[in-house]
N, C-alpha and C positions, 0 to 999 in steps of 0.2 A: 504493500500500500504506500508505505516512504515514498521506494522510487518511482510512483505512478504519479504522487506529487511534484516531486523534484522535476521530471521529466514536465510535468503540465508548468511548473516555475519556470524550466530553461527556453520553453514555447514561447511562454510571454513575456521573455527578454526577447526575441527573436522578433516575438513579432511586434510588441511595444516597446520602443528602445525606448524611449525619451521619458514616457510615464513611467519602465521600470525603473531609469536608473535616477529619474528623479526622486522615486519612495525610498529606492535605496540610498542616495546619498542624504536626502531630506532625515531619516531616519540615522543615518552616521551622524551626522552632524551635532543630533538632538543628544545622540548619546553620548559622542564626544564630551559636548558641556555639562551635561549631568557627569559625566565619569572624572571627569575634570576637580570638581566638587569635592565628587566622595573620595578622588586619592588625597587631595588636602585635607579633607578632613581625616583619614586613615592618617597622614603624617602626623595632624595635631594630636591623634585621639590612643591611636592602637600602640600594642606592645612590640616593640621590636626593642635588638638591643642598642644599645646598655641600658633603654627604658620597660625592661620588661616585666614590671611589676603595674603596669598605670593604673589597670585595673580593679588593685587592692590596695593603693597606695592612698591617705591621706595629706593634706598640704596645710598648712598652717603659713601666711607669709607675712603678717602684720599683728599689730594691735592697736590698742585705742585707750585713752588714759583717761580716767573721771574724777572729778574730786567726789571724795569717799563718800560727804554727808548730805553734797545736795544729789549728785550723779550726774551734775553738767559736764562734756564733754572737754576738757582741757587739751586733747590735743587727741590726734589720730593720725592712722593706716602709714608708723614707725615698724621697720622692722625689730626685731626681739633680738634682747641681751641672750647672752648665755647661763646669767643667774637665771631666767623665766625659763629655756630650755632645761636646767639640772633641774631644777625644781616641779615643773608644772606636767614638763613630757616624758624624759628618763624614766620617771618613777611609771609610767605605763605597763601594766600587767594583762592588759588584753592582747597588748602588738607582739608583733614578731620580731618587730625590729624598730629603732628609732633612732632618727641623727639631724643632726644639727647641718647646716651648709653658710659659709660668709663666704661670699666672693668679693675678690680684691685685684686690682691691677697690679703685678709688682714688677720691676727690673730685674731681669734675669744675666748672668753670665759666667762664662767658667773662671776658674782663675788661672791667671796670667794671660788673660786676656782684658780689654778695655770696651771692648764692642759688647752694649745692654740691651738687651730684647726686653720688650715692654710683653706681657704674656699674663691671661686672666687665670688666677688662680684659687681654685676652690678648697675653702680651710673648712673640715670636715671630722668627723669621727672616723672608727674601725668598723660603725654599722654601715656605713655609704657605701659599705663594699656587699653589703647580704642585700640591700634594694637593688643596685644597680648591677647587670651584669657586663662589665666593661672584656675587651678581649685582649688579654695579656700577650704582648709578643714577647717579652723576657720578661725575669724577674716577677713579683709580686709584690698585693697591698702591704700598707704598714697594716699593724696588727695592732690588735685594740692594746697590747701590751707595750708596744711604742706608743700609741697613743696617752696610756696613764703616766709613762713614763717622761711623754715630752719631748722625746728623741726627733730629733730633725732627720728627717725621711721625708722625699719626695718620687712621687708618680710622675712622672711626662709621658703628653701623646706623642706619636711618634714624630708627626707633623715638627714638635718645640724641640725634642730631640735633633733631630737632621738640621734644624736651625744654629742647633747650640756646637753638636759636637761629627754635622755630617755623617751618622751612621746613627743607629737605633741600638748597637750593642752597647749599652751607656750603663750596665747596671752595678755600684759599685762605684760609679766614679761624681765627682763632687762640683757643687754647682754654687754660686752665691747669689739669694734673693735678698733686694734690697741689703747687700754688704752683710747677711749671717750666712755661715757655709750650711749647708745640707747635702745630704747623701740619696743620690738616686736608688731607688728599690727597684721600678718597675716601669715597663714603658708598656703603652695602653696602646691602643687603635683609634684617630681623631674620631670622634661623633658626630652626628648634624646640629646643628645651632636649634635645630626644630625639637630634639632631644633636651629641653632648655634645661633640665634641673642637673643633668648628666652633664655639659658641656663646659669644656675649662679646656686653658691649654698645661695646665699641671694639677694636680691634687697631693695639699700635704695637710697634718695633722694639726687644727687650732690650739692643740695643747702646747706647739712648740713655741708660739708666742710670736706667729708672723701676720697675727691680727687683733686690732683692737676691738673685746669682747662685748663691749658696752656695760655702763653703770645701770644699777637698778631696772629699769622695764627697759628700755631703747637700747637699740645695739645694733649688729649687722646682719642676725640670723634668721634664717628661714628654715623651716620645722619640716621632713617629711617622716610620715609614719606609717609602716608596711603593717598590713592586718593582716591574719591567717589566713581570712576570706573575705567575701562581700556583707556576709552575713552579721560579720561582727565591727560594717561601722555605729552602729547604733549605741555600740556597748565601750566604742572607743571614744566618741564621742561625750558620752555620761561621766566617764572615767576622766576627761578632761576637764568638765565642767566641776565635777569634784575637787580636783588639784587647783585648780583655779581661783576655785573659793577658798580654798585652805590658805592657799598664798595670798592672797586679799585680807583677808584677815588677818594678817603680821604687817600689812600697809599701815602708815599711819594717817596721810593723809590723800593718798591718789589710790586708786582699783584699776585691774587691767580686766577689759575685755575685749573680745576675740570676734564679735560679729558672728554668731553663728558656725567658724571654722570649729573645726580643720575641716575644709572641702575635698571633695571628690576631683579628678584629674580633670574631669569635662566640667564641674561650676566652678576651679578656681581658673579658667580661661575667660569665667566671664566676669570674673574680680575689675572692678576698677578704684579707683583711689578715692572714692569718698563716703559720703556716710549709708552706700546704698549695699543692701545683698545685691549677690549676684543675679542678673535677671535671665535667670535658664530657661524659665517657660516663654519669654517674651523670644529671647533666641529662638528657640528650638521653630516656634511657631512661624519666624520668619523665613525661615529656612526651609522650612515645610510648603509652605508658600510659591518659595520659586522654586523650586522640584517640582510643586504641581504647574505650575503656569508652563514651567519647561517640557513639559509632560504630554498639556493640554494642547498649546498653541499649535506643535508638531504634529498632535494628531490630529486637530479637524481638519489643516490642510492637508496631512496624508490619507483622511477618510474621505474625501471629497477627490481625488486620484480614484482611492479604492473604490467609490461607486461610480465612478468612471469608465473603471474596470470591469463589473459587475454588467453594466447597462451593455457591454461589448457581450459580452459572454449570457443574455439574456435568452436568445434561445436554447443555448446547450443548456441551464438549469429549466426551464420550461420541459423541455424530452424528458429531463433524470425525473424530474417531478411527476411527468407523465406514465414514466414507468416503473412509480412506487416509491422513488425515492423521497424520504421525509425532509421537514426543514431542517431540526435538527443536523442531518447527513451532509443535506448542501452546507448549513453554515460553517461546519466542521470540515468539510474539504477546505472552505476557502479561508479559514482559520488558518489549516496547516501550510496549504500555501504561501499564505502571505506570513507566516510564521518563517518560513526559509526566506522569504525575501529580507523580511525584521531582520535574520540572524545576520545574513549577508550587512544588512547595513549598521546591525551591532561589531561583528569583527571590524569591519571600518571603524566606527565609531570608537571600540578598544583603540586600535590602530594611533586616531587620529588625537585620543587623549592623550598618551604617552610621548608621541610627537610633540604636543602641546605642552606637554609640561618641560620634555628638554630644549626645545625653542624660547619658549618666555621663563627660563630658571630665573633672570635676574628681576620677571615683572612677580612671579607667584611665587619663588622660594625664594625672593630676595639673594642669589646668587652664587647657593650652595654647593660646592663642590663635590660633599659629603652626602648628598640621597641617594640612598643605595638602592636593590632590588625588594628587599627586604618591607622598605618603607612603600611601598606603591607600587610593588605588586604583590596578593595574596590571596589566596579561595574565597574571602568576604567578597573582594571587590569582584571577582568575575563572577559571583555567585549573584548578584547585585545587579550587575551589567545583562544578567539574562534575564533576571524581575525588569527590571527599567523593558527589555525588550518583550517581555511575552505583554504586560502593562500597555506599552503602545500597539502589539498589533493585536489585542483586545477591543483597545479605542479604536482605533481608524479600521479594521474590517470587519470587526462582527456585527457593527451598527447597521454599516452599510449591504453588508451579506444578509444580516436578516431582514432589511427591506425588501430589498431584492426578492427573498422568499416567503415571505410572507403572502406575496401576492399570489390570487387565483389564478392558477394553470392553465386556463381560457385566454385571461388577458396577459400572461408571460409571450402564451403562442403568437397571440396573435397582433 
């Protein structure tokens, strides 16, 4: 039955050039920009590495300071000292993991040399190594036991490496940030900028004293917290609001709160810097929005082709209908028909998003060198790409297919 279709599909290329290969490319097109979409958002949203935890990861990135007895607002959306992270998140008995991140710009070089590489550098714990899975081409993390101990230990990507000392085999040999020497451990693989919480061009231990931790609430840290599962942000959440209060309480005349955080990977993208929650249902609804009008618009002009098509082919349903065949049957041949023409102009479509994305890298990923296969391409997204397509030739041929048959077999004939 396939190839009875397929073969009635390659006819009416044959014989319709211009209205096939208009549905067909009308139909790439449509999917191009929807697939366009959804691999950006697959960059901002999905797991890949060294972000492969986004999933289950909470974010904490600010706070907000109140005077204790009236609760007027005194000051907001500072990032957090590290007295607020020992105190308020360490102490988490739900998480799997928890760590603190301050990033800083430092001057980097070896010594006996004069030439300073300027190079962003993330001061972290021994946990940032169980959230994120970075890929080690020598050496290894510091360890939460350099970390207690304060040991100056640094990570470089490979990228800062080949900067520094031309070659990546660096582990072992000694680097000076900002005029203090530290000891190279490990050289990582550079990430994408898109990866933001993962992204540095070194990683070394806040214990060693190559950043300033902040006094009482304010400081330079941003909070990530790895859950066992999804199930238990509710209980991570509680468990923070708990700490929170206990810490507020040793306040004498300021309270810190938190806004609702620690958010999920998808509502702290829609964090912005003032006094407002994230507005995720207002997003999600926009979004929703032009998927559908992207959807729509495509199909009424591709359904108006389709019964185009149909009014051509008016007497051959007319005979099938004459001899027995139901509507059903007709509207289902020309489903599957026009479902191989959809595929055809979804392969396009695939095709032409990917094109699209390494043509304008520097307008949609701002000019990333680092998007890998990994990030934008995955079984979501072609799983996706063939919804988007059975979607549109539901819209633009069954409408018109079941016009078409609907009608009485006298006035089909005649």
């Amino acid at each position: 039955m396939f190839k009875q279709y397929f073969k009635q599909v390659i006819y009416q290329l044959k014989e319709n050039k211009l209205i096939s290969w208009i549905s067909i490319l009308g139909t790439a097109f449509s999917i191009a920009i929807i697939m366009v979409m959804v691999i950006l958002f697959q960059i901002r949203n999905a797991n890949y590495r060294p972000e492969v935890n986004r999933d289950r990861t909470l974010y904490v990135q600010f706070g907000e300071r109140f005077w204790k007895n009236t609760q007027n607002i005194n000051s907001r959306n500072f990032k957090l000292s590290g007295e607020v992270i020992q105190e308020c998140f360490y102490p988490l008995t739900q998480a799997e993991a928890v760590c603190a991140i301050a990033w800083n710009s430092k001057a980097l070089a070896i010594p006996g040399k004069d030439e300073w590489l300027s190079g962003q550098v993330s001061f972290t714990d021994a946990e940032f190594w169980k959230i994120f899975d970075f890929e080690f081409l020598s050496g290894k993390p510091f360890t939460k036991a350099d970390y207690m101990s304060g040991i100056r230990k640094i990570v470089l990507t490979d990228e800062m490496a080949r900067k520094l000392y031309q070659t990546t085999d660096v582990v072992g040999k000694t680097l000076y940030m900002q005029s203090v020497l530290y000891t190279v451990c490990g050289v990582v693989r550079k990430c994408s900028k898109w990866a933001q919480f993962a992204y540095a061009d070194a990683y070394a231990p806040y214990s060693s004293g190559g950043v300033w931790m902040g006094e009482g609430m304010e400081g330079p840290c941003s909070c990530l917290i790895l859950a066992p599962d999804k199930d238990s942000f509710e209980k991570i959440r509680q468990e923070v609001d708990i700490l929170i209060e206990r810490y507020n309480q040793k306040q004498s005349e300021q309270v810190l709160g938190l806004r609702g955080q620690p958010y999920t990977h998808f509502q702290q993208q829609f964090f912005v810097w003032d006094s407002q929650m994230p507005h995720v249902a207002k997003n999600v609804t926009r979004y929703a929005i032009i998927l559908v009008i992207l959807l729509l618009v495509p199909a009424i002009n591709l359904s108006g082709l389709s019964l185009s098509r149909m009014r051509r082919r008016t007497q051959e349903i007319g005979i099938r209908r004459s001899f027995g065949a139901s509507k059903w049957q007709i509207v289902s041949q020309v489903l599957n028909e026009n479902l191989l023409f959809t595929l055809m102009g979804g392969i396009l479509g695939i095709l032409f998003s990917y094109l699209s994305i390494y043509l304008m890298n520097d307008w949609l990923l701002d000019s990333d060198p680092y998007i890998s296969a990994e990030m934008v391409a995955s079984p979501t997204i072609f799983i996706l790409a063939f919804l988007f397509c059975l979607i549109l030739n539901l819209l633009s041929a069954g409408i018109p297919a079941w016009l078409v048959a609907k009608k009485d077999i006298t006035d089909i004939l005649r």
